[in-house]
PDB file of N, CA, C and O in Angstrom:
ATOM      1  N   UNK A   1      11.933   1.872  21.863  1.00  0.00           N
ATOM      2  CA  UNK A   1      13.171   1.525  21.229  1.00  0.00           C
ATOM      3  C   UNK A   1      13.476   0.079  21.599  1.00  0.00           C
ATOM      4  O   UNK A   1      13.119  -0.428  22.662  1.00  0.00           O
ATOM      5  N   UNK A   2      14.239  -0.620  20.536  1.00  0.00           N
ATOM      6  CA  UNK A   2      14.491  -2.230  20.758  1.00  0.00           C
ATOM      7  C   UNK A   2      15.634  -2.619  20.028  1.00  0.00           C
ATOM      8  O   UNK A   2      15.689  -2.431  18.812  1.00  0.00           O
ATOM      9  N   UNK A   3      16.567  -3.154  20.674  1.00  0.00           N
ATOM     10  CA  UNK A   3      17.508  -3.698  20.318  1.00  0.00           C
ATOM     11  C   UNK A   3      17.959  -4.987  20.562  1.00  0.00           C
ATOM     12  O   UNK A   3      18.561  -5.322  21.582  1.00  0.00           O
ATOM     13  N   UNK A   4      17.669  -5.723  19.617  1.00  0.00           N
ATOM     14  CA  UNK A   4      17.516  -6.867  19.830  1.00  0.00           C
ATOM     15  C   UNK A   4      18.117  -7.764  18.550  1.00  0.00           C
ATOM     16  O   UNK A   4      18.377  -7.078  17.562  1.00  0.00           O
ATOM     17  N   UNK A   5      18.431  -9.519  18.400  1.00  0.00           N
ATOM     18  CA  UNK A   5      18.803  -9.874  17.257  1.00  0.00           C
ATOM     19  C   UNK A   5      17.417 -10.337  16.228  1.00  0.00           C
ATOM     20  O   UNK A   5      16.199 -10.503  16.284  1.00  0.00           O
ATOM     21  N   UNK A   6      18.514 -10.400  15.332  1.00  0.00           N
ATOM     22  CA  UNK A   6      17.327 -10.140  14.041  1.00  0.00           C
ATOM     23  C   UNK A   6      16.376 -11.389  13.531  1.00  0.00           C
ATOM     24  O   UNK A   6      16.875 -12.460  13.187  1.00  0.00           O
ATOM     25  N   UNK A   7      15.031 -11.157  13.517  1.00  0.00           N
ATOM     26  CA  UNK A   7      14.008 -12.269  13.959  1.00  0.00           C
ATOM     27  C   UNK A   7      14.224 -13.223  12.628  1.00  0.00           C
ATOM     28  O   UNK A   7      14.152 -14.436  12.828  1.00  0.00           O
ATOM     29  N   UNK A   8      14.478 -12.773  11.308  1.00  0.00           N
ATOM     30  CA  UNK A   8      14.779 -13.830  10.040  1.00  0.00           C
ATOM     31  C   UNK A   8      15.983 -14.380  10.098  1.00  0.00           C
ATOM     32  O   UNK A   8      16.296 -15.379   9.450  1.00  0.00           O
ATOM     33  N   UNK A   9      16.819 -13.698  10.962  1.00  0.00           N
ATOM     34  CA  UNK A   9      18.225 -14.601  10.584  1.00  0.00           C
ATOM     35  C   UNK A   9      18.258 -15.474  11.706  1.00  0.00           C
ATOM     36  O   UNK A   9      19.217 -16.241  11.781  1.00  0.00           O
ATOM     37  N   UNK A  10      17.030 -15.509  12.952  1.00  0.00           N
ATOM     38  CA  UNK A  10      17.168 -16.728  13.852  1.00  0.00           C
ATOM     39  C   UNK A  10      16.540 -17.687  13.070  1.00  0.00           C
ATOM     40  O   UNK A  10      17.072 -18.740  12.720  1.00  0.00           O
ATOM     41  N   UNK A  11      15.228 -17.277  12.748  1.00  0.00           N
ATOM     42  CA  UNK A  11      14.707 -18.473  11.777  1.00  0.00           C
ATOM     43  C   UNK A  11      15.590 -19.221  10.914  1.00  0.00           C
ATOM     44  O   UNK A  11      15.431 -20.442  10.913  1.00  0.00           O
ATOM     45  N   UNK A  12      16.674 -18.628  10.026  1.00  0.00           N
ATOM     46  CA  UNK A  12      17.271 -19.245   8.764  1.00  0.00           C
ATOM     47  C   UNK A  12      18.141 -20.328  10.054  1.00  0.00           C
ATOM     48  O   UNK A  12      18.185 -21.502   9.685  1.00  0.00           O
ATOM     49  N   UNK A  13      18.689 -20.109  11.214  1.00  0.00           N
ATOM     50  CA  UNK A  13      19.510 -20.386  11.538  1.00  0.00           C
ATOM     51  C   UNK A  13      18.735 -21.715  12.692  1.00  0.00           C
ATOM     52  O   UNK A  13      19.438 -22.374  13.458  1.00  0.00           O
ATOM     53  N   UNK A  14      17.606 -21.845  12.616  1.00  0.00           N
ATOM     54  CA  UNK A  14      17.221 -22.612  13.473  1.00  0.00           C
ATOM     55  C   UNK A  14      16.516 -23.806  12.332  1.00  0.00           C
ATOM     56  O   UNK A  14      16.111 -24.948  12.547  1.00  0.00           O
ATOM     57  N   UNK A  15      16.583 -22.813  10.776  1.00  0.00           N
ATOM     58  CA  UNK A  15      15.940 -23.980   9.890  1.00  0.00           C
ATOM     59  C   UNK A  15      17.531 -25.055   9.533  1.00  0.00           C
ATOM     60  O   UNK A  15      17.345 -26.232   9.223  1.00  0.00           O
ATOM     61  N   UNK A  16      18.659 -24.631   9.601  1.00  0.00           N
ATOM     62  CA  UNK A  16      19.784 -25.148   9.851  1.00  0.00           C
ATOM     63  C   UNK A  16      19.889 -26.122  11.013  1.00  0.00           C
ATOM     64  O   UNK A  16      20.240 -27.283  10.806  1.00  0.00           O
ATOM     65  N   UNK A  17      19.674 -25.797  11.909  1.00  0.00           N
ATOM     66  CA  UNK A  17      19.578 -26.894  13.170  1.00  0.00           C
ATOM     67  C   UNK A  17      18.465 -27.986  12.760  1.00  0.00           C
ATOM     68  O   UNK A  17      18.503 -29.103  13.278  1.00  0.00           O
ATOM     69  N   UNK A  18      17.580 -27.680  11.920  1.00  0.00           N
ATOM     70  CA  UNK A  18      15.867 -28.566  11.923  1.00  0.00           C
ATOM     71  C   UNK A  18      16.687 -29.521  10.679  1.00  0.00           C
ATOM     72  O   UNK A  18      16.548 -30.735  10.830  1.00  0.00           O
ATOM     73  N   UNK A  19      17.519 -29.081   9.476  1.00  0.00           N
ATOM     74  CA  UNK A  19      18.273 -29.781   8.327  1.00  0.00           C
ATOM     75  C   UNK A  19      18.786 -30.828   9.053  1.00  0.00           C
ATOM     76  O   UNK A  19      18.421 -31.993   8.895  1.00  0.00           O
ATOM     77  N   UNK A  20      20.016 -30.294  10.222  1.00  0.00           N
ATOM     78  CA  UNK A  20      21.283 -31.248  10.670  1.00  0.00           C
ATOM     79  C   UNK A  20      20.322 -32.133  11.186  1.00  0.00           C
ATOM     80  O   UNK A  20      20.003 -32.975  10.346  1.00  0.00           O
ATOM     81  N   UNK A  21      19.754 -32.245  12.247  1.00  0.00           N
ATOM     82  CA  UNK A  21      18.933 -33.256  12.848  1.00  0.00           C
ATOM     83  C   UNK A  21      18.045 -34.125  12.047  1.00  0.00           C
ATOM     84  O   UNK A  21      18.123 -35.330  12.282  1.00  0.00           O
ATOM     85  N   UNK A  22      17.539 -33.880  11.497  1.00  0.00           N
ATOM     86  CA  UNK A  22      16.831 -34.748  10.327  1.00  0.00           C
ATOM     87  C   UNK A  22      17.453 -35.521   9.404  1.00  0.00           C
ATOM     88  O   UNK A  22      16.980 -36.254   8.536  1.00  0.00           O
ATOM     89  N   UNK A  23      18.944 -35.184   9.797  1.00  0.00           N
ATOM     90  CA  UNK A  23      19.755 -35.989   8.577  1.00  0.00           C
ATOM     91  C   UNK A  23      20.495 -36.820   9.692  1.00  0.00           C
ATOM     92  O   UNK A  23      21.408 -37.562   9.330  1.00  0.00           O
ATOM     93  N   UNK A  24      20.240 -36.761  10.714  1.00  0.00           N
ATOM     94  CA  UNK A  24      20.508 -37.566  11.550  1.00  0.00           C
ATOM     95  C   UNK A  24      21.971 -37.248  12.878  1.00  0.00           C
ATOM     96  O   UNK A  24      22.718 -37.966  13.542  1.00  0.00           O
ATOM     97  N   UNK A  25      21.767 -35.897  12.716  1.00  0.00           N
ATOM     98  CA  UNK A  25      22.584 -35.686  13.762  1.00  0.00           C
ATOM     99  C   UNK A  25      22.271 -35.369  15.152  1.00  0.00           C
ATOM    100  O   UNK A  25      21.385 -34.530  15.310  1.00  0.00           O
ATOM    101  N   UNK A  26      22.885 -35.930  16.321  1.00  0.00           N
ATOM    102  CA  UNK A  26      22.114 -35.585  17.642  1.00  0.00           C
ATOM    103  C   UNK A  26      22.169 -34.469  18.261  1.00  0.00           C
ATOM    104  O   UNK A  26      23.173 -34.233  18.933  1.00  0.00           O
ATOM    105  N   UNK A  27      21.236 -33.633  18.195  1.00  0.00           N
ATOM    106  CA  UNK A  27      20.634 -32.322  19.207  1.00  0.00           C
ATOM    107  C   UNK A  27      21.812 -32.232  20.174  1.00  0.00           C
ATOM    108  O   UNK A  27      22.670 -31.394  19.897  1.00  0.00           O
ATOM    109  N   UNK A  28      21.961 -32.907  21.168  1.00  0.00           N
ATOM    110  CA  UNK A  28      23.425 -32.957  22.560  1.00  0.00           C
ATOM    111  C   UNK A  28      24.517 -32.669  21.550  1.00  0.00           C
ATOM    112  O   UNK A  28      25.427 -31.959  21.978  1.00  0.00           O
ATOM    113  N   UNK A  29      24.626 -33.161  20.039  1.00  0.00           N
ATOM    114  CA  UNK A  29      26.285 -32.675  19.858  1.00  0.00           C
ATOM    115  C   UNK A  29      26.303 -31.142  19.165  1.00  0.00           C
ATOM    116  O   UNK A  29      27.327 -30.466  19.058  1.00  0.00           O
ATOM    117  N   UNK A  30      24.780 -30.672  18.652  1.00  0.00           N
ATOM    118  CA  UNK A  30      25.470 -29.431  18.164  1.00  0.00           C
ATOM    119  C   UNK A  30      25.684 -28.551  18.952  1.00  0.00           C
ATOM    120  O   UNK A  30      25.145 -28.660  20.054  1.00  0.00           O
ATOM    121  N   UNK A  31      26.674 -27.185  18.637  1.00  0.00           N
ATOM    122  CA  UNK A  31      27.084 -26.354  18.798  1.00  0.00           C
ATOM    123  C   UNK A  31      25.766 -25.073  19.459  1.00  0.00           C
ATOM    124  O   UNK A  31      24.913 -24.955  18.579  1.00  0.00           O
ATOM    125  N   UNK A  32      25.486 -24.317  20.489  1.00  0.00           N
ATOM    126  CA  UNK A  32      24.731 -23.127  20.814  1.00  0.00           C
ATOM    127  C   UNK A  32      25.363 -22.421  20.261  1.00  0.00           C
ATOM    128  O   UNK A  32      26.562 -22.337  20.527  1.00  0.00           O
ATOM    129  N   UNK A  33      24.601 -21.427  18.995  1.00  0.00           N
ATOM    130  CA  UNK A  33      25.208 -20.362  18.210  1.00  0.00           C
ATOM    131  C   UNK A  33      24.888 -19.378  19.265  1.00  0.00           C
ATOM    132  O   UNK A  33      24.247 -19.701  20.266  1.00  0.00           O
ATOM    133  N   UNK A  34      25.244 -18.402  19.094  1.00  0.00           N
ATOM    134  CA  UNK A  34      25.022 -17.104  19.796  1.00  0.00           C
ATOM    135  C   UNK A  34      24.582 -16.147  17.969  1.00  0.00           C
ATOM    136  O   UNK A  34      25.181 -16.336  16.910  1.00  0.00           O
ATOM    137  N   UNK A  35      23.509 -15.280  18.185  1.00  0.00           N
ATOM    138  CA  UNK A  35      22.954 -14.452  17.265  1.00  0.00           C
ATOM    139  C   UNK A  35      24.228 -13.684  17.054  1.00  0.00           C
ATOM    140  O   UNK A  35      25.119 -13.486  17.880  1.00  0.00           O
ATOM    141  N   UNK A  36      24.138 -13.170  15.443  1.00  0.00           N
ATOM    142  CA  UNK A  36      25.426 -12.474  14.894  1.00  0.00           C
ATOM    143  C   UNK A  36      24.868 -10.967  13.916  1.00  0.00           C
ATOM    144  O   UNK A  36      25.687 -10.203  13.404  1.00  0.00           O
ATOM    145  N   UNK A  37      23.381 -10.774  13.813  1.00  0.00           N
ATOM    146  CA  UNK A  37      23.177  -9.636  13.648  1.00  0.00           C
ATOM    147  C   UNK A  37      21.780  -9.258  14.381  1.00  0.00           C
ATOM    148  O   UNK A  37      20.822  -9.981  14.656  1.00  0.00           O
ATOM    149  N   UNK A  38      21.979  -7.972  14.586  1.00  0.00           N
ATOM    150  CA  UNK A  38      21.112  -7.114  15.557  1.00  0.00           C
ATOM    151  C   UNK A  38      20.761  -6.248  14.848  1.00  0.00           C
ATOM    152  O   UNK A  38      21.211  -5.961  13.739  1.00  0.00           O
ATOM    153  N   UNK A  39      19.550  -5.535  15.686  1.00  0.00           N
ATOM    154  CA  UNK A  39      18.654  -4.322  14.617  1.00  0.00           C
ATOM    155  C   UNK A  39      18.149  -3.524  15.844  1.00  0.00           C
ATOM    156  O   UNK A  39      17.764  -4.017  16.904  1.00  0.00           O
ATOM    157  N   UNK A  40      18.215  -2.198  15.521  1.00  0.00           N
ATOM    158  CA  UNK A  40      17.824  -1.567  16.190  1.00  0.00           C
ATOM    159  C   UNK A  40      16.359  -0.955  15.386  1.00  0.00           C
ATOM    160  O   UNK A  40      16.325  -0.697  14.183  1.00  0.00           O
ATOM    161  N   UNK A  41      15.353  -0.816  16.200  1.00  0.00           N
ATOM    162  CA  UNK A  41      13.969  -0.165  16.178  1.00  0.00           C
ATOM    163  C   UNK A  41      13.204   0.900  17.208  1.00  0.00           C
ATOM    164  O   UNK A  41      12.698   0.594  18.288  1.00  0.00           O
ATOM    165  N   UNK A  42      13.248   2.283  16.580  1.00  0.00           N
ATOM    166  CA  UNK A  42      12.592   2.966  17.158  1.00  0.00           C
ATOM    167  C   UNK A  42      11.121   3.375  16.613  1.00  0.00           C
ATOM    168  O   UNK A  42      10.983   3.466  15.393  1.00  0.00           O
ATOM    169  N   UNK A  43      10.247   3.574  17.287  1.00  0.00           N
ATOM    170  CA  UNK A  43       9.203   3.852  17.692  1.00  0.00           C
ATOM    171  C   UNK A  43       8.846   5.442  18.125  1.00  0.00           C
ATOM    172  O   UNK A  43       8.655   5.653  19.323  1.00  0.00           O
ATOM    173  N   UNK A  44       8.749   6.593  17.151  1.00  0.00           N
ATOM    174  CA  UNK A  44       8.591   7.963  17.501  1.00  0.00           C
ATOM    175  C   UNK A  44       7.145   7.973  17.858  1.00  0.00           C
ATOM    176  O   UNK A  44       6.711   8.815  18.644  1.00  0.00           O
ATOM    177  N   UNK A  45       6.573   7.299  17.451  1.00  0.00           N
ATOM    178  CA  UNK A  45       4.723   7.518  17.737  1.00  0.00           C
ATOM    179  C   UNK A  45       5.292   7.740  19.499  1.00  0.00           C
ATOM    180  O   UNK A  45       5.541   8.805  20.063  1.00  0.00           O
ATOM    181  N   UNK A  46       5.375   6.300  20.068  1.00  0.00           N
ATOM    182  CA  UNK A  46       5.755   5.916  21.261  1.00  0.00           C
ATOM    183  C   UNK A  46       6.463   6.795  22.243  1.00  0.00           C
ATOM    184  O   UNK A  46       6.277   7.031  23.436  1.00  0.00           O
ATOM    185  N   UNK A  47       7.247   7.164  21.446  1.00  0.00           N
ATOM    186  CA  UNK A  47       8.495   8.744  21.923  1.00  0.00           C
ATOM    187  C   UNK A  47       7.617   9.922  22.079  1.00  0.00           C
ATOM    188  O   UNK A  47       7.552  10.385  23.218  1.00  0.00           O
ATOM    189  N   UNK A  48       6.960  10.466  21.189  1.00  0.00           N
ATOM    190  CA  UNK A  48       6.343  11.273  21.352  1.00  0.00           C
ATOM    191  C   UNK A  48       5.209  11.369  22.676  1.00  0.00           C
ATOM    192  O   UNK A  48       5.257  12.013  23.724  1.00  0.00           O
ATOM    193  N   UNK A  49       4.510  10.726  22.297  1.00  0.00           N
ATOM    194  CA  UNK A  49       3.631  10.496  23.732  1.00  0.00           C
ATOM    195  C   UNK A  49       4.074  10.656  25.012  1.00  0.00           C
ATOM    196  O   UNK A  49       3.567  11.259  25.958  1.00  0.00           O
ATOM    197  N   UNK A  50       5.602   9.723  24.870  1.00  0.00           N
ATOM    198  CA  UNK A  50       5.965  10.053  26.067  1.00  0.00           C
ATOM    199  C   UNK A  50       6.870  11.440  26.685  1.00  0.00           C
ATOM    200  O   UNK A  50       7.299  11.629  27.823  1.00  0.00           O
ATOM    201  N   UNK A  51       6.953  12.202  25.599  1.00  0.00           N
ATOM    202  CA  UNK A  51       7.557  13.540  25.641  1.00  0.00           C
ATOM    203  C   UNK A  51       9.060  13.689  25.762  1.00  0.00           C
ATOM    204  O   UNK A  51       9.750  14.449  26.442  1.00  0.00           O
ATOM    205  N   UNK A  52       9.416  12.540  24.723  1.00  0.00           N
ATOM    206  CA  UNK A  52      11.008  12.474  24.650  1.00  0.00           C
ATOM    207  C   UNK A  52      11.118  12.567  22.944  1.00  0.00           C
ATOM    208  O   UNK A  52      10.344  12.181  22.069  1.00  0.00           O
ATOM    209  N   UNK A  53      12.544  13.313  22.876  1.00  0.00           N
ATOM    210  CA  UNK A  53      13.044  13.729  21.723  1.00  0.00           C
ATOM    211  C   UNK A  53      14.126  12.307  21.521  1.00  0.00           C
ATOM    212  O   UNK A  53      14.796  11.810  22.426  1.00  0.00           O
ATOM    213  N   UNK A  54      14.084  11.951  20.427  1.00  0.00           N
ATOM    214  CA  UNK A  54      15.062  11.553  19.699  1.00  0.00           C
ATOM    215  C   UNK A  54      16.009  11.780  18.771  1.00  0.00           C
ATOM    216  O   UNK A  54      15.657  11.969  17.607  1.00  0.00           O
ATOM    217  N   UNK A  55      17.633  11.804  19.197  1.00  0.00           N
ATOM    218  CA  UNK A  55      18.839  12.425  18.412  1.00  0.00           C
ATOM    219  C   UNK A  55      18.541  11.686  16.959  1.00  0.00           C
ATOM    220  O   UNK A  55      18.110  10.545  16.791  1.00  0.00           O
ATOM    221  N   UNK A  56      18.900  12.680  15.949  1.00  0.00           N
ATOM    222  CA  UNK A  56      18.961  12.833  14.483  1.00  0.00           C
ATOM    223  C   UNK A  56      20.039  11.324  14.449  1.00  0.00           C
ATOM    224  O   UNK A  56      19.688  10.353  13.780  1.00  0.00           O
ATOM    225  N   UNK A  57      21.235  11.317  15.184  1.00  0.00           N
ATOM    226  CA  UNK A  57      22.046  10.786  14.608  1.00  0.00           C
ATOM    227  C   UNK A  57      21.748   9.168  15.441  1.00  0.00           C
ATOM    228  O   UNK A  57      22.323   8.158  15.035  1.00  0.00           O
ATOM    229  N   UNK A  58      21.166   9.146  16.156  1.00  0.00           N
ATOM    230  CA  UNK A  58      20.405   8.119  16.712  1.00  0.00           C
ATOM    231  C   UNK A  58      18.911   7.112  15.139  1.00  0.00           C
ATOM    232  O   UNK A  58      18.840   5.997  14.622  1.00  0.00           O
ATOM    233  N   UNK A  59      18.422   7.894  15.086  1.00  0.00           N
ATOM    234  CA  UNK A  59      17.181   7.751  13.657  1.00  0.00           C
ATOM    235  C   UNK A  59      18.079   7.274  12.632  1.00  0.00           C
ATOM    236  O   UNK A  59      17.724   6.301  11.966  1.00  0.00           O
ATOM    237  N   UNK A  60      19.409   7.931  12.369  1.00  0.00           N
ATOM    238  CA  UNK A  60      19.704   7.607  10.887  1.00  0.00           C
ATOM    239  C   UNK A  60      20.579   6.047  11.716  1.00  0.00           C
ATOM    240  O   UNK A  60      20.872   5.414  10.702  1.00  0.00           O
ATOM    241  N   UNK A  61      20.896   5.518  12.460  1.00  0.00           N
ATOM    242  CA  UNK A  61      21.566   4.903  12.984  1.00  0.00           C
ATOM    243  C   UNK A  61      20.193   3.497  13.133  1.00  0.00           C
ATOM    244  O   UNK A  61      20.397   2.283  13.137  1.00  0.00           O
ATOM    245  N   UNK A  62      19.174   4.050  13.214  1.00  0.00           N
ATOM    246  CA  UNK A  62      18.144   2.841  13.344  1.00  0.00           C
ATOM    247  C   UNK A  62      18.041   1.714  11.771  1.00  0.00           C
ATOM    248  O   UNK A  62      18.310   1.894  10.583  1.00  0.00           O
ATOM    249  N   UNK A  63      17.747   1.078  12.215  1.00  0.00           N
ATOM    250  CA  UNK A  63      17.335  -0.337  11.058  1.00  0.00           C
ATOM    251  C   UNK A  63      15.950   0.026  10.432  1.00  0.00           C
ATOM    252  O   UNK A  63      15.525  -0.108   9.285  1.00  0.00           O
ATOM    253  N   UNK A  64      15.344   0.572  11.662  1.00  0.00           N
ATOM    254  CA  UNK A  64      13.723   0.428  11.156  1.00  0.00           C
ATOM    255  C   UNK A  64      13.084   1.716  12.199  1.00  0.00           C
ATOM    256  O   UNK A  64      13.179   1.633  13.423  1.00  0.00           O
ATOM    257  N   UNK A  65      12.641   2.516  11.727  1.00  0.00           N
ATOM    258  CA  UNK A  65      11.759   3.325  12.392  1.00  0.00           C
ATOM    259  C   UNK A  65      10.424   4.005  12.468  1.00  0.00           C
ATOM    260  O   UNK A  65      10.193   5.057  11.872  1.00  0.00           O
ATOM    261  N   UNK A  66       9.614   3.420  13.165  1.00  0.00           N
ATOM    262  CA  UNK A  66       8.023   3.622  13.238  1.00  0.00           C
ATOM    263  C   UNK A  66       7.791   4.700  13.477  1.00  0.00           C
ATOM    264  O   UNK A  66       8.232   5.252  14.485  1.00  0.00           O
ATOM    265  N   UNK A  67       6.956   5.341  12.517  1.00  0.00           N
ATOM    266  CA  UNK A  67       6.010   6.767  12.539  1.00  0.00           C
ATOM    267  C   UNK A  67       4.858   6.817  13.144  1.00  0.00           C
ATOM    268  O   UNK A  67       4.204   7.860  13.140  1.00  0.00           O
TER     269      UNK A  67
END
C-alpha cells in the first residue's frame, strides 16, 4: 500500500517552475509549493502473500489497485 502525492501533477507543477525561470525569474524568489493531490495504491498480489486481508471499503477508497 502507498500513499503518496500524485507523480503527473508534480511533473505539471515543476514544468511551471522550468516556464517561470526561463522567462527569467530567480529560483531564490519562488514560492515551495507543497503537493495538493494524493493517491492511494494498493497492491493485493503483495497482500496476499503476505497473508493480510484488505477492507472492501478500504479497495473502493483506493485510486489504483494492483491484482
Amino acid at each position: 500500500m502507498s500513499f503518496g502525492p500524485n507523480s503527473g501533477d508534480l511533473y505539471r507543477r515543476a514544468a511551471s517552475y522550468v516556464d517561470k525561470i526561463l522567462k527569467g525569474a530567480k529560483p531564490a524568489d519562488l514560492p515551495v509549493q507543497q503537493p495538493t493531490r494524493f493517491e492511494l495504491v494498493i497492491n493485493l498480489k503483495t497482500a496476499r502473500a503476505l497473508g493480510l486481508e484488505v477492507p472492501p471499503t478500504l479497495l473502493v477508497r483506493a485510486d489504483e489497485v494492483i491484482e
